[in-house]
C-alpha positions as CSV (number, residue, x, y, z in Angstrom):
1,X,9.4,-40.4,-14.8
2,X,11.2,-40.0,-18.1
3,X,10.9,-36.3,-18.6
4,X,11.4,-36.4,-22.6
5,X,9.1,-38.9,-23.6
6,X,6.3,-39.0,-21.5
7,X,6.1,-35.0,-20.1
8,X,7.1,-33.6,-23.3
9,X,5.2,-36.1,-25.8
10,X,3.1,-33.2,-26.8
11,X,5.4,-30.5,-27.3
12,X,7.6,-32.6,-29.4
13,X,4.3,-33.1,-31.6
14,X,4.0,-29.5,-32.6
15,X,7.3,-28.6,-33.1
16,X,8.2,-27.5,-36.7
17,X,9.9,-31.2,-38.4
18,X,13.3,-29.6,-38.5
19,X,13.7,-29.1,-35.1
20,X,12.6,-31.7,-33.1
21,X,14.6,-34.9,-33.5
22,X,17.9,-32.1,-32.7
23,X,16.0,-30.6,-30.3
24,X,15.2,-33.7,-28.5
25,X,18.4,-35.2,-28.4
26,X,20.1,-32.1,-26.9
27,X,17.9,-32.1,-23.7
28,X,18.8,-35.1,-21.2
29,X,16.0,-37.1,-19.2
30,X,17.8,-35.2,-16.2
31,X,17.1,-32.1,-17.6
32,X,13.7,-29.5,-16.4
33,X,12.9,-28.2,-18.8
34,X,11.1,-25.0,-19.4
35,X,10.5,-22.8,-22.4
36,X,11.1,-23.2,-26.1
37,X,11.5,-20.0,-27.7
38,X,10.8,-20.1,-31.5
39,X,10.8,-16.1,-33.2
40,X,11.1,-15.8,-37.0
41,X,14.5,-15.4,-38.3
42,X,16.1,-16.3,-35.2
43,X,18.1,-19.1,-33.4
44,X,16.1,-21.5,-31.4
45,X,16.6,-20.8,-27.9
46,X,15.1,-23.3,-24.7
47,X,15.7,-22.8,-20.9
48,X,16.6,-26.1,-18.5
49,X,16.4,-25.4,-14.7
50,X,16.8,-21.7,-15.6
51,X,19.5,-22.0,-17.9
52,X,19.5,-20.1,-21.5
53,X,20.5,-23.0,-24.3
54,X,20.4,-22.7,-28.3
55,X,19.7,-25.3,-30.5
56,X,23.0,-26.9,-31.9
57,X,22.5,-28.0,-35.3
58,X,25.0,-28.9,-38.6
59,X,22.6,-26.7,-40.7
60,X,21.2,-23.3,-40.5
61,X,19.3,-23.2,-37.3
62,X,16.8,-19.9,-38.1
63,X,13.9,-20.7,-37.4
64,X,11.1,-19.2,-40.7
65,X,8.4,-17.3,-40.6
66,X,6.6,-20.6,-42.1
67,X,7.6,-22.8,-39.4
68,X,6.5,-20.8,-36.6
69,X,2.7,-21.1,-38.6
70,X,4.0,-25.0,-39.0
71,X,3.9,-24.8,-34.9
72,X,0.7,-23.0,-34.6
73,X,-0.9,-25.2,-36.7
74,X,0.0,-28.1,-35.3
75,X,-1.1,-26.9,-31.8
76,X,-4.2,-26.1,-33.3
77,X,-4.8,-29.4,-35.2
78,X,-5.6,-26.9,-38.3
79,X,-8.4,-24.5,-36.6
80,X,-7.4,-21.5,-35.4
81,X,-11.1,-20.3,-35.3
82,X,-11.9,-23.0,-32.7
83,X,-8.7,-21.4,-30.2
84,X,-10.0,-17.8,-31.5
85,X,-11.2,-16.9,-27.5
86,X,-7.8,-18.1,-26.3
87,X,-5.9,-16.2,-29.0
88,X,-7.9,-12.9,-27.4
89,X,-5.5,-13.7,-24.6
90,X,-1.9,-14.0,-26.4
91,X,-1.9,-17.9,-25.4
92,X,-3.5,-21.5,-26.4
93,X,-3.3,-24.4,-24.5
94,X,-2.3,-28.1,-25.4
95,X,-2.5,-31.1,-24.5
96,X,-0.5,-32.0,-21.0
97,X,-1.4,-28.0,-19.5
98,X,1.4,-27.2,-21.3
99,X,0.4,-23.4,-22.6
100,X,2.2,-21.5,-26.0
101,X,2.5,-17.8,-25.8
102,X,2.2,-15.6,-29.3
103,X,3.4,-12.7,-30.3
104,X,2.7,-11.1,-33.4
105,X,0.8,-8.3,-35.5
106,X,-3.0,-8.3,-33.8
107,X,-6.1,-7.8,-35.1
108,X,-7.9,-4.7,-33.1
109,X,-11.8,-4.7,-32.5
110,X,-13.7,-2.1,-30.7
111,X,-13.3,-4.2,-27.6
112,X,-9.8,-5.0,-27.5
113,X,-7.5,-7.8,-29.3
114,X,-9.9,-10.1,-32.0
115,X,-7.1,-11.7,-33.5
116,X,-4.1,-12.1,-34.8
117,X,-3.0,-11.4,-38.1
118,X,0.6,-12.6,-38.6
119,X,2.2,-14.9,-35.8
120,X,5.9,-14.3,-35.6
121,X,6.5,-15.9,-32.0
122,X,5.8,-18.2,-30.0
123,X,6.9,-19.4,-26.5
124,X,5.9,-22.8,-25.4
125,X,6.0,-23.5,-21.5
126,X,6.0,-26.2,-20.5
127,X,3.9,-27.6,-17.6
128,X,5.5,-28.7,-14.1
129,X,3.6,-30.4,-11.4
130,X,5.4,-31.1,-9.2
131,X,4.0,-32.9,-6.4
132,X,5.3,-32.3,-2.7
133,X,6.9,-29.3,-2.9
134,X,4.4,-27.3,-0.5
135,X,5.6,-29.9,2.2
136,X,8.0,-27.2,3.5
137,X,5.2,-24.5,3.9
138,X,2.3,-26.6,5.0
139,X,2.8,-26.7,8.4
140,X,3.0,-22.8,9.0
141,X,-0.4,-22.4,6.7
142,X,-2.8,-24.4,9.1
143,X,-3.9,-23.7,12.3
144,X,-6.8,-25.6,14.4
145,X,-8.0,-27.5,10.9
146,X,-8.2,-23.9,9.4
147,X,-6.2,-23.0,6.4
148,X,-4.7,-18.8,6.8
149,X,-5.2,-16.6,4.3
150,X,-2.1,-17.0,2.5
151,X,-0.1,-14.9,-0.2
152,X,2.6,-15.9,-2.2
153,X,5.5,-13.5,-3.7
154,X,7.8,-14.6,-5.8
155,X,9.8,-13.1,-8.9
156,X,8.6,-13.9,-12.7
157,X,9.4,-17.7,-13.0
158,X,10.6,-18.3,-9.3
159,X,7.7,-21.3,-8.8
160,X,4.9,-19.2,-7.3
161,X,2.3,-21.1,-9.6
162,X,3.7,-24.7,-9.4
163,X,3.7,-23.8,-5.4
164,X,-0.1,-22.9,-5.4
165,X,-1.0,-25.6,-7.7
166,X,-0.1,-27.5,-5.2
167,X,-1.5,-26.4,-2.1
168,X,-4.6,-26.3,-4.0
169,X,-3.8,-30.4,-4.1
170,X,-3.1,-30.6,-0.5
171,X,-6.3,-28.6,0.8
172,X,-8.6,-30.2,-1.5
173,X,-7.3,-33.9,-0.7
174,X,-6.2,-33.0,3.0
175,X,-3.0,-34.0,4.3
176,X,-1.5,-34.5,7.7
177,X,-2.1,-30.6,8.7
178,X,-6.1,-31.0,8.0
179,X,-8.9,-32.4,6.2
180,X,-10.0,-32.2,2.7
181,X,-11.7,-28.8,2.0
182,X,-14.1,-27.5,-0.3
183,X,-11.7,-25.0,-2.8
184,X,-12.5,-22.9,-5.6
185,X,-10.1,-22.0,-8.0
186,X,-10.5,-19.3,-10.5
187,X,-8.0,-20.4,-13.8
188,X,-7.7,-17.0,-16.1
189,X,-4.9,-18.2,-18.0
190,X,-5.1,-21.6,-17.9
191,X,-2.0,-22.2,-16.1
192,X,-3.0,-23.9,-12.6
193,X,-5.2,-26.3,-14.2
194,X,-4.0,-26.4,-17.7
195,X,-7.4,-27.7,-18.8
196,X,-7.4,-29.0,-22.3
197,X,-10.6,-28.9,-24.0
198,X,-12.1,-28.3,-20.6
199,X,-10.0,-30.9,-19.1
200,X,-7.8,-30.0,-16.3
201,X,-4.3,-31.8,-17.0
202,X,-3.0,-31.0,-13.8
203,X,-3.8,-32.5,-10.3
204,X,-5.7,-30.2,-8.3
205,X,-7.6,-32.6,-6.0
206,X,-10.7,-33.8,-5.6
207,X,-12.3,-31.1,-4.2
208,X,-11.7,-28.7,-6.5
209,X,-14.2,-26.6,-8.3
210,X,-12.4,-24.7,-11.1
211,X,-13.5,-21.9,-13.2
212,X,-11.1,-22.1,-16.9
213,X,-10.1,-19.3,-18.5
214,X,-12.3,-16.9,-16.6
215,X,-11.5,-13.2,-15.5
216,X,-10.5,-13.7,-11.6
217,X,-13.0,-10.9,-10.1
218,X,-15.8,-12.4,-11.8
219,X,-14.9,-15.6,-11.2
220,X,-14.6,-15.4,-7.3
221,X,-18.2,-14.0,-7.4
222,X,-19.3,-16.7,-9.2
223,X,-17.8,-19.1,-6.9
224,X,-18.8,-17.4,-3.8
225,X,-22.8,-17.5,-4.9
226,X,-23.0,-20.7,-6.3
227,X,-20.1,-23.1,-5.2
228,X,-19.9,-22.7,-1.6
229,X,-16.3,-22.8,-1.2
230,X,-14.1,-23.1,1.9
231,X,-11.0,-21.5,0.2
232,X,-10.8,-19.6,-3.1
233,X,-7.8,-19.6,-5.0
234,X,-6.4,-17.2,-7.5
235,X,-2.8,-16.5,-9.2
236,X,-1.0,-13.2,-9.9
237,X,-3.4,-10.8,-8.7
238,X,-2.5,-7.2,-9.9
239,X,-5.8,-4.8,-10.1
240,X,-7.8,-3.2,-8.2
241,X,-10.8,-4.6,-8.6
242,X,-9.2,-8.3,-8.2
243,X,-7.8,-7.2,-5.0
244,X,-11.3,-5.6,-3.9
245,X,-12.9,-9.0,-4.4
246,X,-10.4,-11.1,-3.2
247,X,-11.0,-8.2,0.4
248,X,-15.0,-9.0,-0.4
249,X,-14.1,-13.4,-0.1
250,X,-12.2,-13.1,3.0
251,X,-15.0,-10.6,4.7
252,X,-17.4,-13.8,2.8
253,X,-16.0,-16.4,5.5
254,X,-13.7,-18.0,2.9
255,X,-9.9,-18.2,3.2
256,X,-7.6,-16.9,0.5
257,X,-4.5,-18.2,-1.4
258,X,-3.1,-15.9,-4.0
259,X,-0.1,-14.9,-5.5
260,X,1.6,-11.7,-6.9
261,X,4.7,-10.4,-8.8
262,X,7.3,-9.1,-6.2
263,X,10.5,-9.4,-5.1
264,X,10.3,-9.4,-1.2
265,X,7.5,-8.8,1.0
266,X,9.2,-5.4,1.9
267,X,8.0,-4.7,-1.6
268,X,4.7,-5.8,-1.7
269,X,3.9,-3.8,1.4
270,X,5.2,-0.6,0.3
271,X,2.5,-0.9,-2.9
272,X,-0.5,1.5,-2.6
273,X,-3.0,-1.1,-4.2
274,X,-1.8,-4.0,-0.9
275,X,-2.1,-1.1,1.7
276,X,-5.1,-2.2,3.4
277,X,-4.3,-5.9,3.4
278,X,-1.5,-5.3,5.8
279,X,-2.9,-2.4,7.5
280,X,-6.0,-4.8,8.2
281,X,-3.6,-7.4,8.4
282,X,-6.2,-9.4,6.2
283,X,-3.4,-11.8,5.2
284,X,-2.2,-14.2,7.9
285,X,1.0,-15.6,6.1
286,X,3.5,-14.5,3.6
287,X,5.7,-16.8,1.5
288,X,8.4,-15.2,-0.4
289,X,10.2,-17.0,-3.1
290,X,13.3,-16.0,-4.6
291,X,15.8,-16.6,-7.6
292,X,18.3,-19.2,-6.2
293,X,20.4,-22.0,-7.2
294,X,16.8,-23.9,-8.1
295,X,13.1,-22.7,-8.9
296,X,11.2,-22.2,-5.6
297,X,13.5,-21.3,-3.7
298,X,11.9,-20.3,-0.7
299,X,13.4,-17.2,1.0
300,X,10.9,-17.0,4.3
301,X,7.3,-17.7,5.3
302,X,5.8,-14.3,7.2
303,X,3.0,-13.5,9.7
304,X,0.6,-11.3,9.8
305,X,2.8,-9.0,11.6
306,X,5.8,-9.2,9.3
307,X,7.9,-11.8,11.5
308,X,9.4,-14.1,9.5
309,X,8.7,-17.5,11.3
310,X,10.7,-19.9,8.5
């Protein structure tokens, strides 16, 4: 697939004028690319397979406190009222799954972030679905036709969610380890599904039930009671009460895939709010990703037990 114009179509769209024909041109079809940073009175700064770039222009490259509204606008085809739930959450989502991240001065209600009133950042990251890569882990997260309750560690921007996305794809489809099951995926930020006006842009499978932009512990209820699911999926769980219903799904008869912030399962296990997961051993496999020469890296797939088996 030509990465630049058919992955990227949409991102080139909202991009402040200036920008995007340099912007373009600098970034090779070979290239992955990642994030575009945009930050009032600052260079332009994107990330390819990890890598920090800047934008190499003849003229002044800063980028204006009137072009990073230029970019918001255009992602929000003029209507920042109709995103206004989205903005609650510091993001909005475009077209492709491909989600843009804002910083700025907020607007404060009596229940948390209404608004905002001046934008002054934005980070657009872009969407990767790439299909295949669970190949290397799917044959230690079966057993018998069963899927384990599976979690997955991984460092901030190591591949955990492009990995889940698509064992989500796998389950739901079925593959040479098992047939198609029944999962339910809970989406709070948008990023396994990347739905776009309440279409998912990414490939989840065709048994997949997913709940968009919904808090995680109230969406596994919700899944449980009405959806019947075989295996309920959530990313970067990191409460309490997200970990006690994720406890309350597997005790429900449904398998688990999650993930979490950490960098080793050494880590994870030493963590107060995980201590009954491994002291039930509730969790049957572990995959640990780390930062390597590429994203996803995988550093070892774990039992129950803490034996690495891969």
């Amino acid at each position: 697939m030509n990465n630049k114009t058919n992955n990227l179509e949409s991102i080139w769209k909202i991009l402040p004028l200036r920008i995007r024909d340099p912007l373009s041109a600098q970034i090779s079809d070979e290239d992955v690319l990642q994030e575009i940073r945009l930050r009032a009175g600052q260079k332009v700064l994107f990330y390819c397979d990890g890598q920090e770039h800047t934008l190499k222009t003849k003229e002044n490259c800063m980028i204006t406190p009137e072009e990073v509204q230029e970019t918001i606008q255009y992602a929000t085809g003029y209507s920042l009222y109709a995103y206004e739930q989205e903005l609650k959450q510091g993001y909005i989502t475009i077209e492709g799954g491909h989600r843009i991240g804002i910083a700025g001065q907020v607007i404060m209600e009596q229940n948390g972030v209404r608004n905002f009133r001046y934008i002054s950042s934005v980070n657009i990251r872009v969407a990767h679905q790439v299909r295949g890569c669970a190949d290397a882990v799917m044959p230690y997260l079966t057993s018998q036709g069963n899927v384990y309750n599976t979690l997955i560690i991984a460092p901030p921007g190591c591949g955990k969610t492009t990995l889940l996305r698509d064992m989500i794809r796998q389950i739901a489809n079925g593959c040479d380890h098992l047939k198609g099951k029944t999962v339910g995926v809970v989406d709070e930020r948008s990023e396994l599904g990347g739905c776009y006006l309440g279409i998912r842009q990414n490939d989840l499978g065709v048994r997949t039930d997913l709940l968009d932009a919904c808090p995680k512990a109230d969406g596994m209820l919700m899944l449980i009671r009405s959806m019947g699911p075989e295996v309920i999926a959530v990313d970067e769980i990191g409460s309490e009460e997200e970990v006690g219903i994720l406890r309350y799904a597997m005790h429900c008869g449904c398998r688990t895939l999650a993930t979490v912030h950490g960098e080793s399962y050494q880590e994870i296990r030493d963590k107060p709010l995980f201590e009954e997961f491994f002291r039930l051993r509730l969790f049957e496999r572990y995959i640990v990703l780390c930062r390597g020469e590429r994203i996803g890296q995988l550093e070892g797939v774990y039992d129950h037990q803490g034996t690495k088996i891969c």
